[in-house]
N, C-alpha and C positions, 0 to 999 in steps of 0.2 A: 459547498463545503467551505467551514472557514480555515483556514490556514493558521493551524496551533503550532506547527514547528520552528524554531529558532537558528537551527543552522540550513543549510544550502536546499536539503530534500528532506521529505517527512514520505515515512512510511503510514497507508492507512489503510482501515479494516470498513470496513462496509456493512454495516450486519444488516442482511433486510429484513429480518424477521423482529426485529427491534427497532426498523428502520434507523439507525445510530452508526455515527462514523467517528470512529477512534483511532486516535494517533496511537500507533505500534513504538516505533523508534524514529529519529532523527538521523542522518549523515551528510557528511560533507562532500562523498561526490556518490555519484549515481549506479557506478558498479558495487560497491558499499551496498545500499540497500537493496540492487538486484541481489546481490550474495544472501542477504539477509532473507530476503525475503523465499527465495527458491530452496534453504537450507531448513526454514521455519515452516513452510509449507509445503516441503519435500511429499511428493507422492497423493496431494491433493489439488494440484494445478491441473486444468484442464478445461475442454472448448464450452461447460456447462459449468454451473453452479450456481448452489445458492447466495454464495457473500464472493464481496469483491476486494480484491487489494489492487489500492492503487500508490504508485509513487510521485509525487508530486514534488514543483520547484515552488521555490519561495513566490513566484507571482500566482502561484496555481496554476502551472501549464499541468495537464497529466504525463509524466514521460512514459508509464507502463502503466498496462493493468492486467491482473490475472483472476480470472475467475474460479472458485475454491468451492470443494466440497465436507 
């Protein structure tokens, strides 16, 4: 994955069915995009799916991922 975000962490979407990974949002620290993320994918987080979100730092470390239905 190339790293398209400009501040600290980039939220991203995974679509495997498009094979395609798209930057969601950017934030500055990493409870920010958990919030974001768990609020936007409220009720679709779970130990299966098909697309992935992951939250990434500026070097590409993965710090989360959640898998979505």
């Amino acid at each position: 994955m190339a790293i398209q975000h400009k501040k600290k962490i980039g939220v991203y979407h995974w679509d495997t069915f498009d094979n395609e990974t798209l930057l969601m949002d950017e934030f500055e620290t990493f409870e920010e995009a958990n919030k974001f993320v768990r609020t936007r994918y409220n009720g679709r987080i779970g130990p299966s799916g098909a697309d992935r979100i992951d939250i990434v730092d500026r070097q590409g470390n993965i710090l989360a991922e959640f898998l979505i239905t």
